[in-house]
Backbone bond lengths (Angstrom), bond angles and torsions (degrees), N, CA, C in turn:
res aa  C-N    CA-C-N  psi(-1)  N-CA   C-N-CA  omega(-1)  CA-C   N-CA-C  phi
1 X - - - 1.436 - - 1.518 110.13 -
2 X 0.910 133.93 61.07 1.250 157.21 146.85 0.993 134.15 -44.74
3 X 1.262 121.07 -48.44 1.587 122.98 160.07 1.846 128.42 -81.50
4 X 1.290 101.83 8.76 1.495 104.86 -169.96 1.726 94.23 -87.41
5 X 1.248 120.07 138.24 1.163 109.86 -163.78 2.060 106.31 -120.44
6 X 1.195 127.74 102.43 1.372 130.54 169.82 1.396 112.88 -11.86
7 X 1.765 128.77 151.92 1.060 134.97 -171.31 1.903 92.26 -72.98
8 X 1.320 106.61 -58.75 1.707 121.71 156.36 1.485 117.83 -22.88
9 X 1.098 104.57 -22.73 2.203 96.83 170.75 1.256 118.13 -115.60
10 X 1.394 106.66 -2.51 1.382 96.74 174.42 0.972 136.75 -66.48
11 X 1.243 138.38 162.34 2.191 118.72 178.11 1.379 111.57 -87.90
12 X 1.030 117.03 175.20 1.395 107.00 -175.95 1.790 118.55 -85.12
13 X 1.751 123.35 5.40 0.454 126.53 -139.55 1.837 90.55 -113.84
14 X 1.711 93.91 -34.33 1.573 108.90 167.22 1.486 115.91 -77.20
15 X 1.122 127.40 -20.25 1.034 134.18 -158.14 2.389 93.50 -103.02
16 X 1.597 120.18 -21.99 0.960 98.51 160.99 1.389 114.72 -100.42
17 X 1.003 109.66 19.39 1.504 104.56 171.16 1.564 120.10 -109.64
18 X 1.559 107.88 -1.79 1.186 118.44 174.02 2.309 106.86 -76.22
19 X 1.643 58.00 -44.24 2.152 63.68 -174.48 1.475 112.79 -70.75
20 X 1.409 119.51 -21.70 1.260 134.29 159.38 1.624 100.91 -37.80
21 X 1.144 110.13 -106.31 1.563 116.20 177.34 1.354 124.86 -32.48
22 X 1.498 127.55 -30.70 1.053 126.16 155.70 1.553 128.10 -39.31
23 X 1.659 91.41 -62.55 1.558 109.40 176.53 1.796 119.23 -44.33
24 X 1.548 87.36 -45.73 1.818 105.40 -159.32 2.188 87.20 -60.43
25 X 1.634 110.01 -49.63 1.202 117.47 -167.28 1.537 111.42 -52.04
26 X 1.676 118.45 -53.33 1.175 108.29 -178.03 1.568 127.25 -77.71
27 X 1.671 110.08 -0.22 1.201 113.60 160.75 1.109 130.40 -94.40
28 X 1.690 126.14 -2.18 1.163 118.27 155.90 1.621 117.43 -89.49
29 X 1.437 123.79 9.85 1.225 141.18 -169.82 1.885 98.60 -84.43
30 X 1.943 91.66 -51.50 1.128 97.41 -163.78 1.611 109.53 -63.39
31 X 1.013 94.33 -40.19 2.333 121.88 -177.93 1.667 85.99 -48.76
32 X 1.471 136.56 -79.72 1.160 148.89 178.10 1.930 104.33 -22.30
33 X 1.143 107.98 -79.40 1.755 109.26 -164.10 1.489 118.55 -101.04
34 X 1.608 114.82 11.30 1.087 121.13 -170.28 1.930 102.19 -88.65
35 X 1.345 111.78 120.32 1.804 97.45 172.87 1.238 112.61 -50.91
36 X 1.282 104.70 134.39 1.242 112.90 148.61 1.713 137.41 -124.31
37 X 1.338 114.22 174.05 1.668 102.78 -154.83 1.215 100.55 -65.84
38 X 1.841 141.50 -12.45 1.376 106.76 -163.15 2.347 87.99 -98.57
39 X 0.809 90.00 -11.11 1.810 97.03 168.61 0.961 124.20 -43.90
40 X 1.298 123.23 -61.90 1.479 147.33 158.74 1.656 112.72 -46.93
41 X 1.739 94.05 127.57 1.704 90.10 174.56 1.536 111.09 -109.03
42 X 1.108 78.66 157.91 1.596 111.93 -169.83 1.353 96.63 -17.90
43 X 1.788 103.10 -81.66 2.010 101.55 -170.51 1.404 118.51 -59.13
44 X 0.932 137.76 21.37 1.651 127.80 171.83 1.935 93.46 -104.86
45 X 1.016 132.55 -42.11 1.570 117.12 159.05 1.876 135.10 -35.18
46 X 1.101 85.35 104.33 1.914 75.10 176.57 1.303 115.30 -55.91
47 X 1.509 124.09 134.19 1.626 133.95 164.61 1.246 93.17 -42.01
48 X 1.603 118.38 157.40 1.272 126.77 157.66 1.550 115.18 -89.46
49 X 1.221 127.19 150.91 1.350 143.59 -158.82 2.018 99.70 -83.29
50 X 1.499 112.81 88.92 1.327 103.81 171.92 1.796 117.64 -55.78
51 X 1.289 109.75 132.19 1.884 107.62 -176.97 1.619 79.60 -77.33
52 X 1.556 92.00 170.18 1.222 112.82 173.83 1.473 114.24 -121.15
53 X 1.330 120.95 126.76 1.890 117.30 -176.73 1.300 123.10 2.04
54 X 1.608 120.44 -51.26 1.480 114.95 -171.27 1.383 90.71 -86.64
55 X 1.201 131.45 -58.16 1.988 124.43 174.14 1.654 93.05 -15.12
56 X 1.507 100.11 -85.81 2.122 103.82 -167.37 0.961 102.70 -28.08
57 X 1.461 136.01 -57.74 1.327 139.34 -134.88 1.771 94.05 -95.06
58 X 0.897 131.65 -73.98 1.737 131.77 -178.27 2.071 86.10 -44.34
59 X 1.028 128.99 -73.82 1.737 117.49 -172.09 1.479 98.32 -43.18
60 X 1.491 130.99 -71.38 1.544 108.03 -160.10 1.681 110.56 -62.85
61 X 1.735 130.33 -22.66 0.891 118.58 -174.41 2.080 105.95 -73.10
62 X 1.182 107.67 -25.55 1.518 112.40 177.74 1.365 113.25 -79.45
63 X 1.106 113.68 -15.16 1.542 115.03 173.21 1.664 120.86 -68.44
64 X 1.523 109.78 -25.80 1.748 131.08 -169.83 1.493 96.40 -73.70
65 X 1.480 109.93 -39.87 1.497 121.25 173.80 1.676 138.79 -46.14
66 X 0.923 115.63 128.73 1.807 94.30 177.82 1.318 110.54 -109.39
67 X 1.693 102.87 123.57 1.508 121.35 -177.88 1.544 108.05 -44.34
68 X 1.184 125.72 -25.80 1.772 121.06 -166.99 1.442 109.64 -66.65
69 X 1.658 94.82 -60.64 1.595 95.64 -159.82 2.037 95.90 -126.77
70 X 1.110 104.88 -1.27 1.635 102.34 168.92 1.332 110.02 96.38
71 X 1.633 114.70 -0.72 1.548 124.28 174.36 1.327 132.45 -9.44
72 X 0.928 173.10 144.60 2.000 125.36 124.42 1.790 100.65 -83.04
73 X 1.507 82.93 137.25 1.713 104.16 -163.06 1.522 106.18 -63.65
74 X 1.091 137.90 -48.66 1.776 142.49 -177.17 1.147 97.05 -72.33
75 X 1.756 141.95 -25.66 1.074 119.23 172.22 1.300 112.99 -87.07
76 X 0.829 143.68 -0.57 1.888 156.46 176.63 1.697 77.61 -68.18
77 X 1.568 115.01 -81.05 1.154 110.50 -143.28 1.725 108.29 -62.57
78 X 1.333 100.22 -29.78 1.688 85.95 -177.04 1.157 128.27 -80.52
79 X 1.821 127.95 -3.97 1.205 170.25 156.94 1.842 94.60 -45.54
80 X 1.250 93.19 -81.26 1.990 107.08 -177.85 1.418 105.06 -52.81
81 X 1.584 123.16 -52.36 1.176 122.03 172.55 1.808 125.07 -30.45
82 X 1.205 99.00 -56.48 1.554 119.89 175.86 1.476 110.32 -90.51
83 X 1.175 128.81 11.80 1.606 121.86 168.60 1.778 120.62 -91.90
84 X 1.211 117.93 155.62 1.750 119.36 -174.84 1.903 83.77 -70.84
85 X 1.037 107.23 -62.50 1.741 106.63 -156.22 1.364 83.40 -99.27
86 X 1.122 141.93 94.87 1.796 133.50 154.44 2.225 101.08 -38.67
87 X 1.405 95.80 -65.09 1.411 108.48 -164.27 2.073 94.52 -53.81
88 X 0.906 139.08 39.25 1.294 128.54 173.72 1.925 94.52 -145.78
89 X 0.742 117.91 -6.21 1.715 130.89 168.03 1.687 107.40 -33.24
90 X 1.160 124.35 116.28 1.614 127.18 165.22 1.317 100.97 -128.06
91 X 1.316 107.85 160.16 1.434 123.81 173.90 1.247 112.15 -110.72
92 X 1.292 125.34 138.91 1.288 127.42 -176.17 1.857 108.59 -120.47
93 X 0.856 111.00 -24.85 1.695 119.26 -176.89 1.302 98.12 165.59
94 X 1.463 97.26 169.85 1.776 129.55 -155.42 1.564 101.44 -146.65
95 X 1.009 145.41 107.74 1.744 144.46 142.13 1.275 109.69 -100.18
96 X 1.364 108.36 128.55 1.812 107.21 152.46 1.677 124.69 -120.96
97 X 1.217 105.64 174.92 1.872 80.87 -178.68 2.000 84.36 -145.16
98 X 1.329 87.66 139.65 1.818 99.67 -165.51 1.945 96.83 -72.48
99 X 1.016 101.24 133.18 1.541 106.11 178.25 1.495 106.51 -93.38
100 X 1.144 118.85 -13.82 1.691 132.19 -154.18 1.833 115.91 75.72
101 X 1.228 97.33 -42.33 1.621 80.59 165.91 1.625 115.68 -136.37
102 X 0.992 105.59 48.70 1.415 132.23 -176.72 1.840 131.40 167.50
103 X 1.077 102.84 137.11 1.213 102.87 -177.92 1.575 118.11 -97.97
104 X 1.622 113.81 157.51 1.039 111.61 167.80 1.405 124.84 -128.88
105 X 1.354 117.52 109.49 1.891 120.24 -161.89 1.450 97.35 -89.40
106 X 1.120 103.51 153.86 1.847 117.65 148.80 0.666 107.22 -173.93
107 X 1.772 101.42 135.83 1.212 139.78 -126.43 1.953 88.04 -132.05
108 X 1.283 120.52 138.43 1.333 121.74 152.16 1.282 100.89 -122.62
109 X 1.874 104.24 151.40 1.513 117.18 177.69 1.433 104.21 -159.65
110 X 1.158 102.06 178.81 1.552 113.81 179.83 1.387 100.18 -136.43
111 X 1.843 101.57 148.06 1.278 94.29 -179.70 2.362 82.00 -164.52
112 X 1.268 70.89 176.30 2.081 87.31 163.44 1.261 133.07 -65.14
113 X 1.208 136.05 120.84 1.663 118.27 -150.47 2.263 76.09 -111.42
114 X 1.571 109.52 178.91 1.586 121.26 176.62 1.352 103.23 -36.34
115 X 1.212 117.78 -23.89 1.928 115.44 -154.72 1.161 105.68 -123.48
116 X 1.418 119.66 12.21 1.740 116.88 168.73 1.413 118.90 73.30
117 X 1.338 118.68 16.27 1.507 129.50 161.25 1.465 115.16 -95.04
118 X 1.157 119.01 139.95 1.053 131.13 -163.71 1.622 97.05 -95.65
119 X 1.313 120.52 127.25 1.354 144.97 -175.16 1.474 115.85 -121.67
120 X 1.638 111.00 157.27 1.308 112.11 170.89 1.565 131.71 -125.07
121 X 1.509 129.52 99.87 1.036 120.78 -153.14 1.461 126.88 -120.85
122 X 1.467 120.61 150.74 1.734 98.84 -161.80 1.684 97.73 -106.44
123 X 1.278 120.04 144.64 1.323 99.09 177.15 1.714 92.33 -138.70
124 X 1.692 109.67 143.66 1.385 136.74 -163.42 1.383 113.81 -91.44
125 X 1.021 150.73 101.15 1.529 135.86 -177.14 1.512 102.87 -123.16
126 X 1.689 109.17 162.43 1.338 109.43 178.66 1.377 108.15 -136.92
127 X 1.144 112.75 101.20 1.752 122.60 -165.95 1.875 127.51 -109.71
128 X 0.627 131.57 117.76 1.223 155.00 -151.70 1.739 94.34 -59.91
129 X 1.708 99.86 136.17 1.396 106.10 -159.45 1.744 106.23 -54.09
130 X 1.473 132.71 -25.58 1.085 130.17 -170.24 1.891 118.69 -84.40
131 X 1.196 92.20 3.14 1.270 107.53 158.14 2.167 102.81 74.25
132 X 1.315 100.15 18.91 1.711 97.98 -166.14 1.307 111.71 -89.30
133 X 1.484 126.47 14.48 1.603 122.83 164.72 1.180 104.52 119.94
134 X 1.546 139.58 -32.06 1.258 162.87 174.97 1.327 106.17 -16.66
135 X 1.294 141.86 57.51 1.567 149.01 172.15 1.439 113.81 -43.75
136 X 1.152 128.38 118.94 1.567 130.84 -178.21 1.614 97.06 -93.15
137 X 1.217 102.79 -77.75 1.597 121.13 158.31 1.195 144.34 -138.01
138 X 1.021 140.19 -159.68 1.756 133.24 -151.14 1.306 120.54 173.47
139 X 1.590 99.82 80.50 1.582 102.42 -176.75 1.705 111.20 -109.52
140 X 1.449 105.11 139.18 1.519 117.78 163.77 0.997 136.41 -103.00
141 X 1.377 100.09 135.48 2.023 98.31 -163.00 1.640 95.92 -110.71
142 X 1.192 113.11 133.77 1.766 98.36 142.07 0.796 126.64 -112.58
């Protein structure tokens, strides 16, 4: 046995071409017995769960929301928009109350007033149930 040659003598050149073919083999193995979606019949899939009007409507109104701190996101921005220091902006709380075809947020925050004191202010907006930026109005209280 003379010609059988040790994993140890091979070059490195046989030795990537061994794993080459290896590789190519167990991925057409996997392609071969792996399910795939047109494999599967129809009834073993669960139906998907139709929402129902108030479902859509409570999800797109929670969507305007920000999961972190409970924000509403267009009012952040129109908030920073109108601030001396945007970059000093905190959030302090978020309420809205559903109008049915409009919402109404208010928002308290703190931020930098002209003179570099830090203030706390509530501001009122009335935004359109689809949540797309739609400003009715915009009052600030301090």
């Amino acid at each position: 046995m003379k010609n059988k040659k040790e994993f140890k003598d091979l070059t490195v050149k046989e030795k990537i071409s061994g794993f080459f073919v290896l590789g190519v083999i167990v991925s057409v193995l996997f392609v071969i017995f792996s399910p795939s979606g047109s494999n599967t019949r129809s009834e073993d899939a669960e139906p998907t769960p139709t929402l129902t009007v108030e479902e859509l409507r409570k999800k797109n109104i929670e969507a305007q929301f920000s999961l972190w701190d409970g924000s509403h996101n267009k009012s952040v921005e129109l908030i920073k928009d109108n601030m001396n220091d945007p970059k000093s902006f905190e959030h302090d709380e978020t309420t809205y109350f559903d109008q049915e075809d409009h919402l109404i947020v208010v928002t308290t925050f703190r931020g930098k007033n002209a003179f570099g004191g830090v203030i706390t202010n509530t501001m009122r907006t009335k935004v359109d149930i689809n949540g797309n930026g739609e400003f009715v109005s915009l009052n600030i209280f301090e």
